[in-house]
N, C-alpha and C positions, 0 to 999 in steps of 0.2 A: 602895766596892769597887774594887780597883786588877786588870785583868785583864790578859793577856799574849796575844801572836801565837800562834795551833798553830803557825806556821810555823816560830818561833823559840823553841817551846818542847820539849825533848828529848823524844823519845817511842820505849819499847819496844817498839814493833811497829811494822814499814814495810811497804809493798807489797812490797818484795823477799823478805821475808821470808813471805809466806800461801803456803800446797798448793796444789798444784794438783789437779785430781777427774780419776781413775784415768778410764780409756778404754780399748774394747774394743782387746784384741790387744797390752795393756799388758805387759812383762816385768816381774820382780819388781823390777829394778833401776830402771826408771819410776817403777812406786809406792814404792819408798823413795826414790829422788830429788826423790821428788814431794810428798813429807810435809814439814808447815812446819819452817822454821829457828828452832822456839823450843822452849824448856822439852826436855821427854824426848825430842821426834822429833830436836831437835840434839845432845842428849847420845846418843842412841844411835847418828847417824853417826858421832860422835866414837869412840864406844868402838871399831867395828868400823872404822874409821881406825887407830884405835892396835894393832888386833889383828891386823889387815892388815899393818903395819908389823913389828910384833911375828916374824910368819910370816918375812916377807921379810929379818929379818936375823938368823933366828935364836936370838931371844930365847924364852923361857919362857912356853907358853901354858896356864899349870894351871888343869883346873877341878874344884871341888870342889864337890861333892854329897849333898845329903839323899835318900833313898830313894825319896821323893813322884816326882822325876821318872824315874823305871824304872815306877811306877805307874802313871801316866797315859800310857804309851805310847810314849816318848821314846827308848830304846834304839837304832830303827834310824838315828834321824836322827847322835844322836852317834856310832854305828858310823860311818858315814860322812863324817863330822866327823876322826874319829879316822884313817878311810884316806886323807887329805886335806890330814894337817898341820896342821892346825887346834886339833891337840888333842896337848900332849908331853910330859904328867900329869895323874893322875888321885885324886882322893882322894874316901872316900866315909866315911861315918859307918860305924857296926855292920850295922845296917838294909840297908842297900844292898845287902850279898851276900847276904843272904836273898831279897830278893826277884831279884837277879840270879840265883841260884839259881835259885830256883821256873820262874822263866820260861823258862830253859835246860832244865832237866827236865823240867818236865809242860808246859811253853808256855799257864801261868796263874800269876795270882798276886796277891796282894791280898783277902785273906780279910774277912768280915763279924766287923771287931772288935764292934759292938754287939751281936751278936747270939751270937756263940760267948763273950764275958767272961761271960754269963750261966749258962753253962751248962760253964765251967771246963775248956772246949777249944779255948779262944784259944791260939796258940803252939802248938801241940801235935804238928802237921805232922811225922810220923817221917823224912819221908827228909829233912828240913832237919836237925834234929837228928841226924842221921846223920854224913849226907855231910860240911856243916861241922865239925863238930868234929872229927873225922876228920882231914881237911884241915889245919888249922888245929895239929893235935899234932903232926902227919909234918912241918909248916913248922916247929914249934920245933927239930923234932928237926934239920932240915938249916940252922938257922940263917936261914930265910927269913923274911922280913917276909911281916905278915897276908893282905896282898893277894896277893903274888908266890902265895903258896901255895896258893890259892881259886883264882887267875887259873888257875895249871898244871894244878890238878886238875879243874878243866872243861873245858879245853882240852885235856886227854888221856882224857876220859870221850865216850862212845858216848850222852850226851844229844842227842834229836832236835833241839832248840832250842837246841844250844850258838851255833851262826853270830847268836842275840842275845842273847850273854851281852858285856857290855861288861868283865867282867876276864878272858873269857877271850881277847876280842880285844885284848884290851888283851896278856896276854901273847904271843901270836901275832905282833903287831906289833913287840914288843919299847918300849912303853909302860908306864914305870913305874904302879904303882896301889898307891894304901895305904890302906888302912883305919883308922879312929882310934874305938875302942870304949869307951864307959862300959860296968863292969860293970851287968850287970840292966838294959839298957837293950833287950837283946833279946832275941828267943823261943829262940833257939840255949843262950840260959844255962839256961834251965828245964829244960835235959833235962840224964838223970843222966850223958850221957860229955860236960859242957862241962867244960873244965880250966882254970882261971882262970888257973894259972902262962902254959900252954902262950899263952891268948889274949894276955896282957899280957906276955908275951916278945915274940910275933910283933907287936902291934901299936905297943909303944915302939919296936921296931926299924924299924916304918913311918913313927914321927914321927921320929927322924934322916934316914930316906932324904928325908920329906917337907921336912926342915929344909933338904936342902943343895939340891932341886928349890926351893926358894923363894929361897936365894942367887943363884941365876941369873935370877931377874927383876928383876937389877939392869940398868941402862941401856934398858929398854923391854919389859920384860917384861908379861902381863897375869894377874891371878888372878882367876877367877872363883869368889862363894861364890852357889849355886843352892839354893834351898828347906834351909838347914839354918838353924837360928835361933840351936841354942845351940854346939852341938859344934866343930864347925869353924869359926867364928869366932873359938873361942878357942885354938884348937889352931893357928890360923893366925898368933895374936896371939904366943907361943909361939916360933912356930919361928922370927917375924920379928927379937923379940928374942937371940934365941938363935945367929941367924947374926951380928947386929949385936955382941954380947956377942965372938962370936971374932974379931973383926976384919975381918968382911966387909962390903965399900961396898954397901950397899943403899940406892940413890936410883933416882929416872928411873922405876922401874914404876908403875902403874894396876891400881884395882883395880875391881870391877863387885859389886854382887850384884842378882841376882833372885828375886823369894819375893811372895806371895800381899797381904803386909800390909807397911809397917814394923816390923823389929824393935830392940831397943834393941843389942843384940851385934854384928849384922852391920853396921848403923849405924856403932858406936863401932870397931869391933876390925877390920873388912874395909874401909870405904869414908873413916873417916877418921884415927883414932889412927897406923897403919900406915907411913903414906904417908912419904916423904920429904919434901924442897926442892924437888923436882920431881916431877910424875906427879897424876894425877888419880882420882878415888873419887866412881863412880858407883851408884846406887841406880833400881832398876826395880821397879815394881811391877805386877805382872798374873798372868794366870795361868800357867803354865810351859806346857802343851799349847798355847800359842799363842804366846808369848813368845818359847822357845827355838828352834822352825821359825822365827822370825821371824828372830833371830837368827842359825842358819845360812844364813837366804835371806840378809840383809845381807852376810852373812861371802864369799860366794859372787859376790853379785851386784857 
């Protein structure tokens, strides 16, 4: 048996590298400065390094979203994310404005799918059915993209809970927001005034707005994909080609996702097919009500 020095033998973890244990009276930026230099705790200073960077010169910081985090509670944090600079688009699946919806109007949302499919009043919620579609045909009619047109019309309605509707602050700020919809993918289709023209006018018109918001995450830009596994990963995959396709330099950006599991799309299409010569493709896995306040504490601290 031929053995070798630890001294002189290379190794992945050093003293420099271990946490330190948080302490009373600690600030958030203590306990994130205080998390080991390895694995996820290094990549996530890196990412909010690069998003810090991103803010301060400028560059494109989109994040795009599955519905899950409007669910769990997440709306006031990225509200204020969004008054902050932190945030200078927005994209959300189908889903998203419904339940941005709900919560703007009645300040609930997230119904008992096991329990209402049974009994064929899943989806059924009238004044969602309503109001979106609604919304959404007056946007065809003015040539507005999916989001612009949901954004406006919340943001000019007498909802008690509009101050956490994130499209509707989103228009208020004057913060692009697109929406990107598979037909039948959401409860707004089941009812009898959805218009399939009107939705897939407004919402193609959101994937160009989204195409030329993704050109500009050239030279340090960052996109975030949050809890969507199928949609937006490929809508993302899409626009990336698609600026590339007209002669647009897209290098140098970073991209992140955060979601519950690995998935194979966000994997392939957001953290690393995408990417340029330059720039980096991060993967987080946890829960989003804990993840993403983590993430604005970092962003912050």
């Amino acid at each position: 048996m031929k053995t070798v020095s630890l001294r002189s033998r290379k190794s992945k973890v050093a003293v420099k590298d271990l946490g330190r244990a948080t302490r009373s009276g600690d600030t958030v930026g203590d306990f994130i400065r205080g998390l080991p230099n390895l694995l996820a705790a290094r990549d996530f200073r890196d990412l909010t390094a690069r998003m810090r960077k991103a803010r301060e010169t400028g560059r494109a910081l989109i994040w795009a979203m599955g519905a899950h985090v409007i669910k769990v509670g997440l709306s006031p944090v990225l509200i204020e994310l969004m008054k902050d600079g932190w945030i200078s688009a927005l994209a959300f699946n189908g889903a998203g404005i419904v339940h941005d919806f709900e919560l703007a109007f009645g300040g609930a949302t997230s119904e008992d799918v096991a329990a209402r499919i049974k009994t064929g009043t899943f989806g059924m919620t009238r004044e969602a059915g309503d109001f979106l579609n609604e919304a959404i045909k007056k946007g065809a009619e003015r040539d507005q993209g999916l989001g612009e047109a949901v954004g406006e019309a919340i943001a000019g309605s007498r909802f008690p809970f509009k101050n956490l509707s994130l499209l509707g602050t989103a228009h208020r700020l004057g913060i692009p927001a697109t929406v990107h919809v598979a037909i039948g993918t959401d409860v707004i289709h089941l009812h009898p005034q959805a218009s399939g023209e009107a939705i897939g006018k407004t919402s193609l018109r959101d994937f160009f707005l989204l195409s030329a918001l993704v050109g500009k995450l050239e030279g340090g830009g960052v996109f975030l994909n949050i809890g969507s596994a199928v949609v937006l990963p490929e809508v993302f995959l899409k626009a990336v080609s698609l600026v590339r396709n007209q002669g647009g330099k897209l290098d140098g950006f970073s991209t992140a996702v955060f979601d519950f599991i690995r998935h194979y799309r966000p994997s392939q299409n957001v953290a690393l097919r995408p990417l340029g010569k330059t720039g980096r493709g991060f993967y987080f896995v946890g829960h989003h009500e804990i993840m993403i306040p983590l993430l604005a504490a970092g962003l912050r601290s």
